[in-house]
N, C-alpha and C positions, 0 to 999 in steps of 0.2 A: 363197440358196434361193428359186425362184419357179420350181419345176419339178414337176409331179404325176409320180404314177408313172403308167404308159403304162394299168395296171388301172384307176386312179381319174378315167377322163373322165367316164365316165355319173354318178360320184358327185355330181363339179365340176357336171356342168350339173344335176343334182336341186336340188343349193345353189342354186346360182344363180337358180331357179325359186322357192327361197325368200324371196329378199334383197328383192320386192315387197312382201310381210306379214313382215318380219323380227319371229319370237318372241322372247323373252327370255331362252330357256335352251336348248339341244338338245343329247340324248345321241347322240354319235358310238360307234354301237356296233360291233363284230366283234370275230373271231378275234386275234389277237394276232399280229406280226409281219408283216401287211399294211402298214403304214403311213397309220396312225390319225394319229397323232400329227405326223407329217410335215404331212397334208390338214390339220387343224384348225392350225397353224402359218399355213399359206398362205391359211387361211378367215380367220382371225384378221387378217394383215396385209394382204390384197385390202381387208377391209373400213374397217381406218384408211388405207388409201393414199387422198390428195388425187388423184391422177390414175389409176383404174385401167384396164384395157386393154380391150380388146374383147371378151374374154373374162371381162373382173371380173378377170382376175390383177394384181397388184401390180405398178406400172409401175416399182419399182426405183430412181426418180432423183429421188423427191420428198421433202422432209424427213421426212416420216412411213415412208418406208419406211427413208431412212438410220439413223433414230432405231431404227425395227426392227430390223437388220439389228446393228447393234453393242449389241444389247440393253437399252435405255436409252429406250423409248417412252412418255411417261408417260401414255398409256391404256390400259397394255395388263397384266396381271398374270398370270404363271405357278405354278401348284400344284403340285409335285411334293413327294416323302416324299424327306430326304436321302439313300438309299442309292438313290433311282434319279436324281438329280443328279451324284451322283459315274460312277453307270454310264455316263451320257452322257459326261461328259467324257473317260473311261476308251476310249470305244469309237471305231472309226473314222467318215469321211466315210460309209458304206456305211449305217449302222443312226443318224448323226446330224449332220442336216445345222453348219453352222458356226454360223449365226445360232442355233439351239437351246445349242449351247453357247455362244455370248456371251450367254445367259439364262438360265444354270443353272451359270455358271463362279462368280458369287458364292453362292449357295447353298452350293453344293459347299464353296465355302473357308470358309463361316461351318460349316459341318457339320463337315468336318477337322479344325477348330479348338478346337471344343468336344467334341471325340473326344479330342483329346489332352488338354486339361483335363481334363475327368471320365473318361476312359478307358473311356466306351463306345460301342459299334458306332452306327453311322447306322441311324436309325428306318426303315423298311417302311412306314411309316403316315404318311396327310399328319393334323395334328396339329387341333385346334380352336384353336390358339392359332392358325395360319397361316387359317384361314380366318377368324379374327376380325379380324386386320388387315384384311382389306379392306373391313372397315365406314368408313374414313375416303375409302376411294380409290372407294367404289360410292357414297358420299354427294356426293363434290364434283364437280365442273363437269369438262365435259372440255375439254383445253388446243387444240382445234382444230375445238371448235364441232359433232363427229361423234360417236360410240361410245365407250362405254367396251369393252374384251374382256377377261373372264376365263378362262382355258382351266386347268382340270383335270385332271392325267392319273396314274395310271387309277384313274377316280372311287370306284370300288371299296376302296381303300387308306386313305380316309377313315374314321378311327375312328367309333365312335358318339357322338362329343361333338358331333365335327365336321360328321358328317352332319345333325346335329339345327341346328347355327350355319347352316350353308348353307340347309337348310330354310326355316325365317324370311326371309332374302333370298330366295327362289326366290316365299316366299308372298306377298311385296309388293315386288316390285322396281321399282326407281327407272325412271325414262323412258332411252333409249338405251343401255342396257347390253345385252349379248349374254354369257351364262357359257356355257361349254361344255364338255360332260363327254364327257372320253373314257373306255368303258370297256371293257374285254375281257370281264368277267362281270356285265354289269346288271341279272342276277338277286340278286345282292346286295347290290345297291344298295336303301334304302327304296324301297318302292312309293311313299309320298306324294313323293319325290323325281324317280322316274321318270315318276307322272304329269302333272308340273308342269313335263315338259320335250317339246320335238317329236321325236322318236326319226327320227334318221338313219342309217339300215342299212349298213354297208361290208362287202361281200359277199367271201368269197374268192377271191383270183384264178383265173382260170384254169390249169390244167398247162400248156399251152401259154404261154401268156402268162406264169407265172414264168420258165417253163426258157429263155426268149429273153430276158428280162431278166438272168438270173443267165448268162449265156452272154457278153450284152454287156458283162457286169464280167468277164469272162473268169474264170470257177469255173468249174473241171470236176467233170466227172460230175451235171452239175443234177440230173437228174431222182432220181437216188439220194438226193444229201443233201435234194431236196425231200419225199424219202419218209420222210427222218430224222426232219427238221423240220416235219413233219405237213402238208406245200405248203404251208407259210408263209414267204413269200420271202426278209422281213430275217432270220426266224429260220434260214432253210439258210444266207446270207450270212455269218449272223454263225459259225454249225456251220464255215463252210466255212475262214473265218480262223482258226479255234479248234484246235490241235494236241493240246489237252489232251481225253482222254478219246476219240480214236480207238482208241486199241491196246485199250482198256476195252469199249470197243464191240466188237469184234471179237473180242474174249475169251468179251465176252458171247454173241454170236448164235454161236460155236463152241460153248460151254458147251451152250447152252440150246436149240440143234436135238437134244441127244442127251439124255435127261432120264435116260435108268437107266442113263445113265454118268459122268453130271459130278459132281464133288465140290463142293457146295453150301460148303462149308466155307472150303475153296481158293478159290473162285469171292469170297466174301463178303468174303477179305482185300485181294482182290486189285485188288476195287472202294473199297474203303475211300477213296480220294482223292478219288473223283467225289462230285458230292453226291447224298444222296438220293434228291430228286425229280428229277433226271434218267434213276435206273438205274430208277424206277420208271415211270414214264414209256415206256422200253423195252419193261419188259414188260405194260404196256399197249397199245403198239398193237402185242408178238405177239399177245398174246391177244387182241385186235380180229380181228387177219388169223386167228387157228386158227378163230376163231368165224363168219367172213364165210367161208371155205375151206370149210365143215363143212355152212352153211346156205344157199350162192349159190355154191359153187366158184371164186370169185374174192378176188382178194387185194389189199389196200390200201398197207398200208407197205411189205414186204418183196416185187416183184414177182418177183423172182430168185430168189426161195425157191418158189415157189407148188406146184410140184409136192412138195415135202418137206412144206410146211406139210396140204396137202389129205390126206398119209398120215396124218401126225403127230393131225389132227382127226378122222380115221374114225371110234375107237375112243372121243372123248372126251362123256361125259354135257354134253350143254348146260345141265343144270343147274350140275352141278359148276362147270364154267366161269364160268356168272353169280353163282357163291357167290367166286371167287376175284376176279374182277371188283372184286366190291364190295370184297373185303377189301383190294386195291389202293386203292380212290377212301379208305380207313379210316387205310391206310398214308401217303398222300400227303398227308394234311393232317396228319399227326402227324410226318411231316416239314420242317413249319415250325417246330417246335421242335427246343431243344437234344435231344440223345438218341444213345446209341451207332450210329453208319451200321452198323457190324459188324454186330450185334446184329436190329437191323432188313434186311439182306439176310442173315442167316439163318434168317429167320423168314419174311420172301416168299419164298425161294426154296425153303426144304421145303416150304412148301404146294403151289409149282408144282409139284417133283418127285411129293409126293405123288398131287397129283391125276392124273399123266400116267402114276404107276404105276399107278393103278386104275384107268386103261384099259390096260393091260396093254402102254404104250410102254417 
């Protein structure tokens, strides 16, 4: 891995404009399935490489990069919660490069391990115990005379123990270290956290610019599954290798263009497989497009709907719609708990029905 995506040049050279006055800590912040994660890998390993290139990328052939590359650098420490170290190992070359998983392949098997022992699921959350270990690795010397690199990901996932342990390091950090937090939601993250780090922006790709990347990995239909995946690129790559929960989908936008005909009931068994936050998710960015169709005549996610979605919104109270809205953003976090799916898609979806009856669709 020493490859940016074709989106993150302007980002590589902001960095690089930093690497004069290198801070101590920086949030790599954005949307989620850009490739966050990926940049700060290649920020992280330009910066221990003994010979880096003309560009600052990591020249690939010097001990420091071998030692990155098989995951085994001892200045460099990876944060993850176990259930997204299994995900990487789980996923392909597309959503995670090789070297990412020769640094998340132990993890993963120390998680595995102590899943079948105690027999429960891998943590969501990076722990205060994982962030306390590296009180011994942020305190000694580094083995090549350069940085220490902490990378975080996504800093968000950090319990309140643990965000409070990181604190303290952020508020008196040692000489040469660099942490870095990636996050998708940095509004959740402490403010004393956030203001203790230099915030570096990862902007969403362009349309153009996904749909010629997802073209060059040969996925068809880009610009569809970019609309699925909200034009988030690894997120349509990953939609795009994913068979599970097309026919669902399809079920759905059938279902749910016809409101005073679909059986909410049928509809809610029939999603049962998928998970929660994804069918909700759905109907969040319909109800995005009925909302943006109603008040700009233009359409975000579904463009091939646009003429049904602009009827479908004529009739409908835009209050209504902001009251459903929310009760979505209500739904979707009460989907990170255990809780009947059933139960809860028939509960989103009479609301929608009802609401689409009282405009009289």
């Amino acid at each position: 891995m020493n490859e940016l995506y074709a989106w993150q040049d302007e980002l590589w050279q902001r960095w690089i404009g930093l690497r004069a006055r290198l801070p101590h800590a920086i949030l790599l912040k954005g949307p989620q399935g850009i490739g966050k994660l990926d940049f700060a890998m290649n920020l992280a390993r330009s910066l221990l490489c003994k010979k880096s290139l003309g560009n600052n990328l990591a020249c690939q052939d010097c001990t420091s990069c071998h030692w990155f590359e098989q995951g085994t650098h001892p200045d460099f420490r990876l944060l993850l919660s176990g259930a997204h170290s299994i995900e990487i190992q789980e996923s392909n070359e597309t959503q995670a490069s090789l070297t990412l998983k020769s640094w998340t392949k132990r993890i993963a098997e120390e998680v595995l391990e102590e899943q079948q022992k105690k027999g429960k699921k891998p943590s969501k959350e990076i722990s205060v115990h994982q962030v306390r270990s590296l009180a011994n690795f942020i305190n000694l010397s580094t083995h090549q005379g350069g940085h220490r690199v902490v990378l975080i990901h996504p800093a968000e996932t950090m319990n309140a123990n643990a965000a409070n342990a990181l604190l303290k390091t952020l508020e008196e950090p040692p000489e040469r270290i660099l942490i870095i937090l990636v996050s998708h939601k940095p509004q959740q993250l402490l403010p004393t956290i956030v203001s203790r780090c230099l915030a570096l922006a990862a902007p969403m790709p362009s349309l153009e610019a996904s749909s010629t990347w997802l073209q060059q990995q040969k996925y068809a239909n880009p610009v569809a599954t970019l609309a699925r995946a909200g034009f988030a690129p690894l997120l349509a790559a990953r939609l795009a290798e994913e068979t599970i929960g097309e026919s669902e989908y399809s079920l759905f936008l059938q279902e749910i263009r016809q409101p005073a005909q679909f059986d909410v009931f049928a509809l809610a068994e029939q999603l049962q497989r998928i998970e929660p936050i994804y069918v909700i998710h759905w109907l969040q960015q319909w109800c995005y497009d009925l909302g943006s169709a109603k008040l700009t005549g233009k359409v975000r996610y579904h463009p091939y709907l646009t003429d049904l979605l602009k009827n479908l919104s004529d009739n409908i109270a835009i209050f209504n719609l902001l009251r459903f809205q929310n009760e979505l953003i209500i739904a979707k976090r009460e989907a990170l708990h255990p809780l009947n799916p059933k139960l809860l898609f028939e509960s989103i979806l009479l609301s929608y029905r009802h609401m689409m009856l009282e405009a009289n669709i």
